[in-house]
C-alpha positions in Angstrom: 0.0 0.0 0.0 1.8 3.3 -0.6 2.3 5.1 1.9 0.8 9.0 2.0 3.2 12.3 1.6 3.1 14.3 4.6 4.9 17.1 2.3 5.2 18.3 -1.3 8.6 19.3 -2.6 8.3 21.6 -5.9 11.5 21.3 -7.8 12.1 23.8 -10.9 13.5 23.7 -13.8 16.7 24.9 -15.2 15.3 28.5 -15.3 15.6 27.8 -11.3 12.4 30.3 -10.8 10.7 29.1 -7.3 7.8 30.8 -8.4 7.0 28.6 -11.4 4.9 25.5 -9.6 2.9 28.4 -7.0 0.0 28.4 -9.4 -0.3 25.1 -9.0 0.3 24.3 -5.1 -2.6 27.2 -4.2 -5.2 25.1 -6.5 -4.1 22.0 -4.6 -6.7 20.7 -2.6 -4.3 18.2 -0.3 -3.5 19.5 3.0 -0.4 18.4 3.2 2.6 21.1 4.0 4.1 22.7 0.7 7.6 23.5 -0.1 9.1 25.5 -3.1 13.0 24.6 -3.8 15.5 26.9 -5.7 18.8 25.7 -7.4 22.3 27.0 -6.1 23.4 29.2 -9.0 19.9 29.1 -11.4 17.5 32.2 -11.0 17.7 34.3 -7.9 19.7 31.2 -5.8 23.0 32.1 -5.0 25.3 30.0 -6.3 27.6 27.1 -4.2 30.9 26.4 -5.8 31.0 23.1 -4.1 27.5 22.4 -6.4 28.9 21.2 -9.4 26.5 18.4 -10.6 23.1 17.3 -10.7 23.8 14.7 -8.2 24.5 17.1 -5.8 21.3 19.3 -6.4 19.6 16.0 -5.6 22.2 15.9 -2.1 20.5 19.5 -1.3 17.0 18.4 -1.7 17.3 15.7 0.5 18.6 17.1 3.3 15.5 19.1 3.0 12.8 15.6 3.6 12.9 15.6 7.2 9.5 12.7 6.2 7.4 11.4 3.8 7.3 13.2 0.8 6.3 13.7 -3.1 8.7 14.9 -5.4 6.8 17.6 -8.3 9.7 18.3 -10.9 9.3 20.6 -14.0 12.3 19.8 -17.1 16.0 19.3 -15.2 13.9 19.1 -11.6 12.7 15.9 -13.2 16.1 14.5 -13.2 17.0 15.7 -9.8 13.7 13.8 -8.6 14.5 10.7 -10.1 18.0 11.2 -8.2 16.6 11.0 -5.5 13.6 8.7 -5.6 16.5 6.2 -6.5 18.6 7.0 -3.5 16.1 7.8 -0.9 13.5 5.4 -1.9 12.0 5.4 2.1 11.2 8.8 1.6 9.8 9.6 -1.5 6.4 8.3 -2.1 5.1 9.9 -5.5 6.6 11.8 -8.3 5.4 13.9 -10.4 7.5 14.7 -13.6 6.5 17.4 -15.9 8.2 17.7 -19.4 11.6 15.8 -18.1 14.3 14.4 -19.6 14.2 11.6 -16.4 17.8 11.0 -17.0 16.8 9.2 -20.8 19.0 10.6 -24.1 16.7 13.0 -25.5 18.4 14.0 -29.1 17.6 9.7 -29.5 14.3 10.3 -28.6 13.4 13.3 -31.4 13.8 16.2 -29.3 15.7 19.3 -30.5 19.0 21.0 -29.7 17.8 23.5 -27.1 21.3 24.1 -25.4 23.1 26.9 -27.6 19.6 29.0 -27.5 18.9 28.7 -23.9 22.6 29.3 -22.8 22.8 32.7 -24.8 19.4 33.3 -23.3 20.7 32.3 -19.5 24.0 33.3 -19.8 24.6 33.2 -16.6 23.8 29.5 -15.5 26.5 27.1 -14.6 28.5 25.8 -17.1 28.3 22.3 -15.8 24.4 22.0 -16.1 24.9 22.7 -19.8 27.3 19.9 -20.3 25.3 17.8 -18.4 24.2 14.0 -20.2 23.2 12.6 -17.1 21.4 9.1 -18.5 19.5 7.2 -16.0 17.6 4.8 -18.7 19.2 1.5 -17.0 17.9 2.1 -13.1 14.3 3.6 -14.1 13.2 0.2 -12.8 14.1 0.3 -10.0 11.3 3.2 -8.7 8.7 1.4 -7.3 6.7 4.5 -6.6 3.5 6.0 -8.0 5.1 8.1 -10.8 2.5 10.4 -12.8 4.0 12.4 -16.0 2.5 15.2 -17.2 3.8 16.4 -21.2 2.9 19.1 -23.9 1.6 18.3 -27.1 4.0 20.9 -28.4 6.8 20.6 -26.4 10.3 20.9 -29.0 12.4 20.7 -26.0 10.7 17.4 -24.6 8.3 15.6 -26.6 5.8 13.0 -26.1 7.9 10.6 -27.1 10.1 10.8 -24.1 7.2 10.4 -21.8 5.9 7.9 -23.7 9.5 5.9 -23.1 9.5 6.8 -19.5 6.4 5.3 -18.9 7.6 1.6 -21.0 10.3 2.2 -18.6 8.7 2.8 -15.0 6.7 0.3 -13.2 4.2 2.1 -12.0 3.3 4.9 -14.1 0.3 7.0 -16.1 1.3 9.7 -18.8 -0.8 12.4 -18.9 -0.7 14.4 -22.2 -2.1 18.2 -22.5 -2.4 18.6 -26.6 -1.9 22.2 -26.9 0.7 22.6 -23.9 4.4 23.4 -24.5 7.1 23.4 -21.6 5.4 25.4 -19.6 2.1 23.5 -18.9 2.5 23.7 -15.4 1.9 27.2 -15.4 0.0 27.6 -18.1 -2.5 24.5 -17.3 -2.0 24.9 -13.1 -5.8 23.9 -12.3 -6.1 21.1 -14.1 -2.4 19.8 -13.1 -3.4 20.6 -9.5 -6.4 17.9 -10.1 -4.1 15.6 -11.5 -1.6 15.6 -9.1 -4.4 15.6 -6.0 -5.8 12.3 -7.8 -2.3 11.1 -8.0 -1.7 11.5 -4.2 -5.1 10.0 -3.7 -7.0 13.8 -2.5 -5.3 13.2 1.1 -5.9 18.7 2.2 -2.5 23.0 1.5 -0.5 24.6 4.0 2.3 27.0 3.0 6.0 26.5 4.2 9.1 27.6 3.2 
């Protein structure tokens, strides 16, 4: 029987904006606590020399679960998430993953080249994000977890096709696909990803922290 959060961690994407997944935590209707995390070094986070990988973004956010908890990730946050549903597996009891890579080789899987434009656009991100090929295709197995993905029918960066291959391989997972959505469908679709993710958690009531 899986076991209930008793918190929501909000990761962001590579754009490291806290703000992006607010729309969606005030049309929760779980009362569980809420908590929004930034990214050493991405959007208004200062950076940490000693962060230098996405392995140890994932080493931040868990010494943030202090108990049960589900993991909502939007693009590179998916990866982190993964990271750490695979290394904290007696914490994490649902993910959400919105328009991720999940650690998979996404040029294989049809999606474009979005590195050159986004670094001249984010000139100021770590280096080491952009050189980043972080493949986790060979452990996806292993999370035995409720895993709900959430993709834009429109998405360049991510496309279906790489939540389609996420969910041949995760266990336990359904793919939820908004047609007109790009990346952003967690801010531009909040209400009805609030649904889905309070179905996914099985509608257990939102207070505010951090």
């Amino acid at each position: 029987m899986t076991t209930s959060p008793e918190k929501i961690l909000f990761l962001p994407g590579a754009s490291g904006n806290t703000q992006f997944w607010h729309p969606v935590a005030e049309a929760l209707e779980t009362s569980v606590a809420v908590q929004h995390m930034g990214w050493p070094g991405f959007g208004n986070t200062p950076a940490d020399p000693n962060v230098t990988r996405l392995e140890h973004l994932a080493a931040l956010a868990i010494a943030e679960i202090d108990r049960p908890v589900a993991l909502v990730a939007q693009s590179m946050g998916g990866v982190v998430a993964v990271h750490i549903a695979l290394e904290r597996p007696d914490l994490v009891t649902h993910l959400v993953l919105a328009v991720t890579s999940g650690g998979l080789n996404l040029p294989a899987l049809g999606a474009m080249d979005w590195r050159a434009a986004f670094e001249s656009e984010n000139p100021n991100l770590p280096r080491w994000f952009l050189d980043d090929r972080t493949d986790l295709s060979a452990r996806l197995h292993e999370l035995q977890l409720p895993v709900l993905l959430l993709w834009g029918g429109t998405d360049p960066i991510s496309p279906i096709s790489v939540g389609q291959r996420l969910a041949q391989l995760i266990p336990d997972t359904r793919l939820e696909v908004f047609a007109e959505a790009g990346h952003d469908l967690g801010s531009t679709h909040a209400k009805a990803v609030a649904q889905l993710i309070d179905n996914h958690l099985g509608r257990v009531t939102v207070l505010e922290q951090g």
